[in-house]
C-alpha positions in Angstrom: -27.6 -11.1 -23.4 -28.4 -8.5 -26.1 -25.9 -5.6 -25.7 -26.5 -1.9 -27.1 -23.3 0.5 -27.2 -24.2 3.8 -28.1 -21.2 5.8 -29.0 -17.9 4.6 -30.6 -15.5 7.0 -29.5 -12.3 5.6 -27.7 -14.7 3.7 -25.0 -16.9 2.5 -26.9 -14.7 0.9 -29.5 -12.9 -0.4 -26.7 -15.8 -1.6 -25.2 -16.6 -3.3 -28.7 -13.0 -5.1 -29.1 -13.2 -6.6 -25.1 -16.3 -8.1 -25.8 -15.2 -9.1 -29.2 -11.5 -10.6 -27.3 -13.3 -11.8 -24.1 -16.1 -13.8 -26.8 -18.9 -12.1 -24.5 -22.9 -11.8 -25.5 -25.5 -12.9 -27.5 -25.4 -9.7 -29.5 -23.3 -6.3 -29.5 -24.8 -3.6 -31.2 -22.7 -0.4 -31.4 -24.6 2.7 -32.8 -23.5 6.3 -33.2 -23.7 9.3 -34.7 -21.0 8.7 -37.9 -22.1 5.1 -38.6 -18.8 4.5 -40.8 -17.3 4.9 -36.7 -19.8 2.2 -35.3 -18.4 0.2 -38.5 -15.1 0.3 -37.8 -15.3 -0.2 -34.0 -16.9 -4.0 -34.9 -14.2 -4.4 -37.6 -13.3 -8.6 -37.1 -16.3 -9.1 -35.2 -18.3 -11.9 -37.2 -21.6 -12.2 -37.2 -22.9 -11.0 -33.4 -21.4 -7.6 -34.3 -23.5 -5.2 -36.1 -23.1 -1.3 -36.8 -26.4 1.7 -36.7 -26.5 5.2 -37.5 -28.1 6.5 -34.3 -28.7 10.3 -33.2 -28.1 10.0 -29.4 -30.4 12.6 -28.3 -33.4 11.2 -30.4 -34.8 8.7 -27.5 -37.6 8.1 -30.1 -34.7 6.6 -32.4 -33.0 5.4 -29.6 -36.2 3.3 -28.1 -37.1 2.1 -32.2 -33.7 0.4 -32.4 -33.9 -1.5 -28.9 -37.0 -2.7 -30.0 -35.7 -3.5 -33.7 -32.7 -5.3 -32.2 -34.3 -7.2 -29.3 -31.5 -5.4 -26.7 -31.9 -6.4 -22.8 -28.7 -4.3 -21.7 -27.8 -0.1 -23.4 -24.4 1.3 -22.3 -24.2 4.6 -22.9 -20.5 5.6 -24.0 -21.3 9.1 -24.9 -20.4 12.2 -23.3 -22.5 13.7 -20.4 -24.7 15.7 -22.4 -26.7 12.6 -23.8 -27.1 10.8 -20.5 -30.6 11.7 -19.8 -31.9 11.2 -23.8 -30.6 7.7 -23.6 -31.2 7.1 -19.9 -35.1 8.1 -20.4 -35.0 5.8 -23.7 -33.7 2.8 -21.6 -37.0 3.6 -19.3 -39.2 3.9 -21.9 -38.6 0.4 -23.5 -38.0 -1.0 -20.5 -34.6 -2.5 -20.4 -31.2 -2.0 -18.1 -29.5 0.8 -18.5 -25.8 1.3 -17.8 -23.3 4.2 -18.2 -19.9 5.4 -17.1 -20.9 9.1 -16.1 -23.9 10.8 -14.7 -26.4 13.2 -15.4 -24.7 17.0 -15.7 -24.6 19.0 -12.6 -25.3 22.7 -12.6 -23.4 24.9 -9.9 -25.2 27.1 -7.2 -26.9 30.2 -9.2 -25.1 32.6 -6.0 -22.7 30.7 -4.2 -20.9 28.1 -6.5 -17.8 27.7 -4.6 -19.6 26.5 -1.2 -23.2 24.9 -1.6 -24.3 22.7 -4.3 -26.5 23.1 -6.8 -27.7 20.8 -9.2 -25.7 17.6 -8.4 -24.4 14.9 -10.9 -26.6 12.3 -11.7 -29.5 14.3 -9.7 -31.7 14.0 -12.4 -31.4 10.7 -12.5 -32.4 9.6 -9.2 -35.0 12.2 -9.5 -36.7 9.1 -11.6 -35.2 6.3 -8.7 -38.8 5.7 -7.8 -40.0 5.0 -11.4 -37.4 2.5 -12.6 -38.0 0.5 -8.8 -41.9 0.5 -9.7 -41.3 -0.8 -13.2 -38.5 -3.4 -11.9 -35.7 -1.9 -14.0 -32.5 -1.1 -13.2 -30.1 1.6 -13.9 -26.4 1.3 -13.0 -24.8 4.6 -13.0 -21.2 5.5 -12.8 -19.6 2.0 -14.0 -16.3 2.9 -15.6 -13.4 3.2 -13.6 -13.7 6.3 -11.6 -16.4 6.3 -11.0 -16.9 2.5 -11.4 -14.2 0.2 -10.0 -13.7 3.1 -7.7 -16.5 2.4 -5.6 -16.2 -1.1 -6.3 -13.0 -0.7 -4.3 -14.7 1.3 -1.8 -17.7 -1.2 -1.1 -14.4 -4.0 -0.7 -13.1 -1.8 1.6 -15.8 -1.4 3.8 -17.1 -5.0 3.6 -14.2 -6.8 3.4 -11.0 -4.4 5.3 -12.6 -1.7 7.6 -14.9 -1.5 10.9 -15.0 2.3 10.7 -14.0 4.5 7.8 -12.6 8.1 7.9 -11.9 8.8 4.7 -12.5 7.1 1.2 -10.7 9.3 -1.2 -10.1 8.3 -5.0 -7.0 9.1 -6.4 -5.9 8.9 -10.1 -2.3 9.7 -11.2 -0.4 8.6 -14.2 3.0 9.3 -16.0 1.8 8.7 -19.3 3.5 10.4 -22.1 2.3 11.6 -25.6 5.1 11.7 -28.6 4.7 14.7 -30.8 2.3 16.8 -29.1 2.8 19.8 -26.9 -0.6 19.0 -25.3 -2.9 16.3 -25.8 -5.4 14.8 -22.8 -5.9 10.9 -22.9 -9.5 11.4 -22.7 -12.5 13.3 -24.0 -11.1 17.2 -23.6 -15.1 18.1 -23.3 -15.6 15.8 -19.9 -12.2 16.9 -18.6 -12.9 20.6 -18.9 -16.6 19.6 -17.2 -14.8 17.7 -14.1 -12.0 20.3 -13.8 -13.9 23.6 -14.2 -17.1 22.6 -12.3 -16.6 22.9 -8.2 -15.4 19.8 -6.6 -17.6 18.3 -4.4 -17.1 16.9 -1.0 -19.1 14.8 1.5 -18.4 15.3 4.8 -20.4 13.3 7.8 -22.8 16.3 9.9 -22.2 18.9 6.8 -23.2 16.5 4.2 -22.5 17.5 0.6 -20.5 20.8 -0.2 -18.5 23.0 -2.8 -15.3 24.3 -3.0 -12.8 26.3 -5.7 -11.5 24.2 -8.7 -8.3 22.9 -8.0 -8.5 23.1 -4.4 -6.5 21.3 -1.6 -3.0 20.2 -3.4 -1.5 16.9 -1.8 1.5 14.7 -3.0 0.1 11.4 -2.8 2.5 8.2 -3.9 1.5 5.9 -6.8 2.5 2.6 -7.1 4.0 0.5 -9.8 7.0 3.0 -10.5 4.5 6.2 -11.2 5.2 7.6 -7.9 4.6 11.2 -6.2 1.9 13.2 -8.1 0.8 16.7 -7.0 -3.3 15.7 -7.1 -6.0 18.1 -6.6 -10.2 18.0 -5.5 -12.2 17.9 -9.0 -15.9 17.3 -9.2 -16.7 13.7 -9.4 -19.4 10.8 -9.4 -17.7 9.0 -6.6 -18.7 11.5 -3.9 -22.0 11.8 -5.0 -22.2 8.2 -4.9 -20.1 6.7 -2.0 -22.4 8.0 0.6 -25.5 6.9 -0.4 -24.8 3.6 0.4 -21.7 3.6 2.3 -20.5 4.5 6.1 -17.6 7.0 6.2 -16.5 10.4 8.1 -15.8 12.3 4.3 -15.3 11.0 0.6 -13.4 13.3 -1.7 -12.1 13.0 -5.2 -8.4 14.2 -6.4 -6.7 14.1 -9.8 -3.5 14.5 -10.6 -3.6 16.7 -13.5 -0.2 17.9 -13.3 0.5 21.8 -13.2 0.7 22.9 -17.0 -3.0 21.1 -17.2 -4.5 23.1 -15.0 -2.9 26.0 -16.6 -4.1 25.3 -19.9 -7.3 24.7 -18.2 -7.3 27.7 -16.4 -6.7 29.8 -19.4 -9.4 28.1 -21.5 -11.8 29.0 -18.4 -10.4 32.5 -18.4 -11.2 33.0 -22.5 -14.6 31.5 -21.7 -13.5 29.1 -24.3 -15.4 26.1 -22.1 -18.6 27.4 -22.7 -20.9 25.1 -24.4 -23.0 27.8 -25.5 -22.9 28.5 -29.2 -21.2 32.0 -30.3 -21.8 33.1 -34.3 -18.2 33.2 -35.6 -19.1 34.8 -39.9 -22.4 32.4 -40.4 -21.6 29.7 -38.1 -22.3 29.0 -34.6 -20.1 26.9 -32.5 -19.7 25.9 -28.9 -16.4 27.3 -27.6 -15.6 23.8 -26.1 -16.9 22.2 -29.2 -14.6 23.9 -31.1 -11.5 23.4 -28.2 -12.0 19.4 -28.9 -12.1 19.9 -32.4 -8.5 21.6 -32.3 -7.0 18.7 -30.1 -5.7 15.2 -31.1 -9.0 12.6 -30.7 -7.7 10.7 -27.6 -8.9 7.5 -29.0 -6.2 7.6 -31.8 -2.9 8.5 -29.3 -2.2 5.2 -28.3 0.6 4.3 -30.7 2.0 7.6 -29.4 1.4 7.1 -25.6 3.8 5.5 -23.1 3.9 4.7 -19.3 0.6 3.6 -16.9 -2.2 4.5 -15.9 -3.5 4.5 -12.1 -6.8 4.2 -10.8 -7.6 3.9 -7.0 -9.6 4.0 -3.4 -7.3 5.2 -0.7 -9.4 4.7 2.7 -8.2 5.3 6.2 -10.1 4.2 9.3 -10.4 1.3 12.0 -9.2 -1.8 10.9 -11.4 -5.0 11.1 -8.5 -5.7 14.3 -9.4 -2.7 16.0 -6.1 -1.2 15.2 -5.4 2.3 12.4 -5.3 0.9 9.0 -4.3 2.9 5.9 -5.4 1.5 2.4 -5.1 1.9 -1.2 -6.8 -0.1 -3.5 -5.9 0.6 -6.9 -5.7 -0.9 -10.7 -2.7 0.1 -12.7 -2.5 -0.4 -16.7 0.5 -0.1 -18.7 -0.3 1.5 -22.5 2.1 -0.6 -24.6 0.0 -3.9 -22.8 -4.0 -2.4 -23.5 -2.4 -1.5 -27.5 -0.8 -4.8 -27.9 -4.3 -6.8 -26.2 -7.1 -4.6 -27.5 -6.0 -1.9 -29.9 -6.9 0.6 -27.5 -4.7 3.4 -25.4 -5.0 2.9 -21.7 -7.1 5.1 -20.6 -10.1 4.6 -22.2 -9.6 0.6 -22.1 -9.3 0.9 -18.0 -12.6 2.7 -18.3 -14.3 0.3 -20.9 -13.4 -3.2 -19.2 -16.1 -2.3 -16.5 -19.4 -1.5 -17.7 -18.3 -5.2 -19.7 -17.5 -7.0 -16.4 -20.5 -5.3 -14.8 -23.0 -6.5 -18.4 -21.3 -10.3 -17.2 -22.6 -10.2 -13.7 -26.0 -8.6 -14.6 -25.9 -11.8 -17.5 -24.7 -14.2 -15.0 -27.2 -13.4 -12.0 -24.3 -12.5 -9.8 -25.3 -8.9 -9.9 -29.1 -7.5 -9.8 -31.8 -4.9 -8.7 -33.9 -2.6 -9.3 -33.9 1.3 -9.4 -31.2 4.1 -9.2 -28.2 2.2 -8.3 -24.3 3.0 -8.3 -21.7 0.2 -8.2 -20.9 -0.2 -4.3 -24.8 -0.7 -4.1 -23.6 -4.2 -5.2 -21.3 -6.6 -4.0 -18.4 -6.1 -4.5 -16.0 -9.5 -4.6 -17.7 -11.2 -7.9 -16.5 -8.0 -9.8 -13.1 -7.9 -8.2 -12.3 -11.6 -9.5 -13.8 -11.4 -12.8 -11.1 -8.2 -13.1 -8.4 -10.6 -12.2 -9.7 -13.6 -14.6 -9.6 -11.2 -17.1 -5.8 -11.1 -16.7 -5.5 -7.3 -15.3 -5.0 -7.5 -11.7 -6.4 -5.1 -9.2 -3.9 -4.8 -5.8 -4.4 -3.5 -2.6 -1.2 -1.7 -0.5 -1.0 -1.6 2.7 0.6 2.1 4.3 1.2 3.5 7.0 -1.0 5.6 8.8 -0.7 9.3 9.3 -0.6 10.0 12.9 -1.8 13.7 12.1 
């Protein structure tokens, strides 16, 4: 297989160095914007690692240098705002396209904080129907939330549950960042689309629906010595995802973004300083959010300054495969000091690069395939579950007890 990464921010690079550690592909190609960044995120590669200047809105570019390269597989590891130039590139020359978040959403024009409007990744099964007739596949959401996420939740529902009544990701941490009074582990300009956007929720008879940012508080209990943090409903892929191939009563996301986040997120939303419409400040014009990013510490370069873990998960409640309650969560925890020792990379963006790798093996190996629009528990889920463990960072499932509310 002939990989394209386009974008070497923190995910990636990281992407770059676990192929590069792992001894995966034919080819990695990593292209982005600052070409000297694609350079250094190959650095020790050899031979089957090369470096391009790319624009990643230009799909003319973007389809000229699959060509030139001979690429079967593009990841896209830029932020949301290029998925649909690189996703309609992938199309066009007619190779698999993979990335680790969707298509933008756009909230209801009148009532944001109860109906939808546009929905992530809508505009990208808007073309379901085209990549199915041309045989082509494009595997949405395959980081780790979403991505393993809804691995997890296909597992679930395969493998654990006869009946499900909730599936509800959860993703806490206790990380810690020397020096800095604030500084997010991951791209500031997705965070602020997640947190400020309305959540969404599924719900079985009612479907998809809207409510406030930062909605529903619960304490929910993280393994591996993280423990109780306060998480809260943000906008997500997962619930977009989940039901489309999945049974359950509801699927909801929740963060735990810890209270002085969500003030400083709060604020930024309350000085219209998340815009990402340009404003002339002397003879320049900037995006608000642009410019927020541009202030704060590039997450991909914190790792030598972060410590504690990381948690990603599925909690699912339901009917056991016994008949009896059963209470779930599914969950892959990452400590810092291990991903910087192993790959060079912080954490966070390592958890969410290792996927759209493991998923490029399976699509390489046979184990996955298909055609059209597809999110990861559209596929099974077991081969992707032990290539995580070969890969010598376990995935766990606990076992709780279940609420009797």
């Amino acid at each position: 297989m002939r990989v394209l990464i386009i974008g070497a921010g923190g995910v990636g690079s990281a992407m770059a160095r676990t192929a590069m550690k792992w001894n995966l592909f034919e080819r990695v190609v990593v292209a982005d914007y600052d070409q000297q960044r694609a350079v250094r995120a190959i650095a020790d590669g050899g031979d089957r690692f090369v470096a391009h200047q790319i624009d990643g809105s230009d799909e003319e570019a973007i389809v000229a240098l699959i060509k030139s390269e001979k690429v079967d597989a593009v990841v896209n590891a830029l932020d949301p705002r290029f998925v649909m130039s690189v996703f309609r590139a992938a199309f066009s020359a007619g190779v698999t396209y993979l990335d680790m978040a969707m298509s933008l959403s756009h909230p209801h024009p009148t009532d944001p904080y109860s109906l939808t409007g546009v929905k992530l990744g809508d505009e990208q099964f808007a073309m379901q129907d085209q990549w199915k007739e041309r045989g082509l596949l494009a595997l949405g959401g395959i980081g780790v939330e979403p991505g393993l996420s809804d691995v997890f939740a296909r597992y679930a529902s395969d493998k654990l549950f006869s009946s499900i009544d909730e599936l509800g990701v959860r993703d806490g941490a206790n990380l810690v960042v020397e020096g800095y009074e604030f500084a997010p582990s991951f791209s500031i300009w997705t965070t602020i689309e997640e947190c400020l956007n309305p959540p969404v929720i599924w719900e079985r008879g009612r479907e998809w629906f809207t409510t406030a940012p930062f909605s529903e508080p619960e304490t929910f209990n993280f393994p591996a010595g993280i423990g109780p943090v306060e998480c809260v409903n943000v906008e997500h892929e997962e619930v977009l995802l989940m039901p489309r191939w999945l049974e359950a009563n509801r699927v909801t996301f929740k963060y735990g973004l810890g209270d002085e986040f969500i003030q400083v997120l709060s604020t930024l939303h309350k000085l219209g300083l998340d815009s990402t419409t340009p404003v002339r400040v002397g003879n320049a014009e900037v995006s608000p959010r642009d410019l927020v990013a541009a202030c704060l510490p590039n997450p991909a370069e914190l790792g030598d300054r972060m410590t504690g873990l990381t948690c990603a998960g599925t909690w699912v409640t339901g009917t056991g495969l016994d008949g009896r309650a059963r209470e779930v969560y599914l969950h892959h925890v990452v400590d810092n000091a291990w991903t910087m020792s192993e790959f060079g990379s912080q954490s966070v963006v390592w958890q969410t690069a290792m996927n759209p790798i493991i998923a490029l093996e399976l699509l390489e190996s046979g184990a996955w395939s298909g055609e059209g629009v597809l999110g990861p528990e559209a596929l099974p889920a077991e081969p992707f579950l032990d290539l995580v463990n070969s890969h010598g960072s376990p995935w766990a499932c606990d076992e709780r007890t279940p609420s009797t509310a």
